[in-house]
C-alpha positions in Angstrom: -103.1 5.2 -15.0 -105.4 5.7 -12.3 -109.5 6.6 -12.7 -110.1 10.0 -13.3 -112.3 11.2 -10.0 -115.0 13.8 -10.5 -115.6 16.2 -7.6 -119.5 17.5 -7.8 -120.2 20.6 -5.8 -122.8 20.1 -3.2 -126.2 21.0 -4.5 -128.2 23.1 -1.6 -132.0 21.4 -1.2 -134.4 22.7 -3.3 -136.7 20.7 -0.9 -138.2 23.6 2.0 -140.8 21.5 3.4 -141.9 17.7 4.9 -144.5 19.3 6.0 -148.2 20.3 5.1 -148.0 23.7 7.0 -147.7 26.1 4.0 -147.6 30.2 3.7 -150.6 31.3 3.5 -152.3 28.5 5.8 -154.7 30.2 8.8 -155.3 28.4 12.2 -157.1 29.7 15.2 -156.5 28.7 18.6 -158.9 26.5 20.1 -160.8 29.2 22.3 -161.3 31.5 19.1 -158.9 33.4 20.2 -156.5 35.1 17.8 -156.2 33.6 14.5 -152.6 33.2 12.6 -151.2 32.7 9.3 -148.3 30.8 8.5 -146.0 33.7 7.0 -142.7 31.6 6.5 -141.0 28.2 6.3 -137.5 27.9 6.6 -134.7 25.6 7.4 -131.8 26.1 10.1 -128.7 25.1 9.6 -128.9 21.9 11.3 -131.8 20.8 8.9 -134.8 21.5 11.4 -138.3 22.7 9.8 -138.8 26.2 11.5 -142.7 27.9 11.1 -143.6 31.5 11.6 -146.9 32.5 12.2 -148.1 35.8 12.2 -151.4 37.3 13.6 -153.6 40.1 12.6 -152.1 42.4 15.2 -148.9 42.0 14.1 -147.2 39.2 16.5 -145.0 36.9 15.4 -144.7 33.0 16.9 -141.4 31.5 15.4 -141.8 27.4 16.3 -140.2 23.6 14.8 -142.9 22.5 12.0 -143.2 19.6 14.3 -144.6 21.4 17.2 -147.3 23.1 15.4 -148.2 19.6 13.6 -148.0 18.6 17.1 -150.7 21.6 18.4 -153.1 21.2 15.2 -153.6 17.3 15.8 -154.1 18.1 19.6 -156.5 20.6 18.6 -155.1 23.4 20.2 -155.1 24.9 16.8 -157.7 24.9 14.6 -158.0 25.6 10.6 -159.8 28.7 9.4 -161.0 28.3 6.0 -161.5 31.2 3.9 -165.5 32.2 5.1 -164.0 32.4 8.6 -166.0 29.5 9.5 -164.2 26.9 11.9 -163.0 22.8 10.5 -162.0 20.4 12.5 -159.2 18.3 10.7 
């Protein structure tokens, strides 16, 4: 008699991020220019990290997760902590 095969269904990642960008997360662009919050992390269907970023005005910049890893470590974007006063990671 042959082995009995058990077929699992395939469990959707609970995993949304390899990332340290986070909702909720504020940067400001390196001439103090407008400041954004990270509004939404979300996967495509291909697997790719995908940021939105959403400034006080009401814009929205959709990018990859890498890109704006990519911009922070440049500097071209900069962390705002809470007091509105500028770090440098």
């Amino acid at each position: 008699m042959p082995p009995t095969i058990i077929i699992e269904p395939v469990r959707p990642r609970t995993r949304t991020s390899d990332s340290y960008l986070a909702p909720g997360q504020r940067y400001r662009t390196h001439d103090h220019g407008e400041a954004y919050t990270v509004s939404q992390l979300r996967r495509d269907d291909l697997g790719l990290l995908h940021v939105t970023l959403r400034s006080g005005r009401g814009r929205e910049l959709s990018a990859f997760a890498a890109q704006v890893e990519t911009a922070i470590t440049l500097g071209d974007l900069l962390p705002v902590a809470a007091e509105e006063s500028l770090l440098r990671c």
